[in-house]
ZAMARGU-4260 file (C-alpha; in steps of 0.2 Angstrom, whole numbers, plus 5000, padded with zeros to 4 digits):
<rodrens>
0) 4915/5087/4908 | 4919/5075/4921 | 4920/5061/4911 | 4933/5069/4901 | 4942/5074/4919
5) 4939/5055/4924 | 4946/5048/4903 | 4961/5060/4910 | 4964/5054/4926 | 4963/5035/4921
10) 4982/5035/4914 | 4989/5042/4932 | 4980/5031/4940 | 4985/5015/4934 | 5003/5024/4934
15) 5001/5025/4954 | 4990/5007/4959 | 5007/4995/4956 | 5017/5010/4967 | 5001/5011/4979
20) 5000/4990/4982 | 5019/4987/4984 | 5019/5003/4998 | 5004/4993/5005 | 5016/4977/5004
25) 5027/4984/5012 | 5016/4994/5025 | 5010/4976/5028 | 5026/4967/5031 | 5031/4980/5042
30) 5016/4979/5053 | 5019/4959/5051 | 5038/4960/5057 | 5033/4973/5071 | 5021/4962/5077
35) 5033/4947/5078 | 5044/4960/5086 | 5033/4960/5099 | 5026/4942/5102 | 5046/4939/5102
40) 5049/4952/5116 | 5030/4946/5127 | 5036/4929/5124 | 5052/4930/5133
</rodrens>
């Protein structure tokens, strides 16, 4: 039973990881920028 829950769910979830890794891109580049932000403003 679960294996045919997990043969169901296999589909979605390679449907969400390319959507998943490019929100965490851009989580990342965010994070990346603000810190920038912020050497940038300690810096000065």
């Amino acid at each position: 039973m679960f294996n045919l829950r997990l043969g169901q769910l296999s589909p979605m979830l390679f449907q969400i990881l390319p959507e998943v890794n490019s929100l965490k891109k851009t989580i990342i580049a965010i994070i990346n920028g603000e810190r920038k932000g912020w050497d940038y403003f300690t810096s000065s």
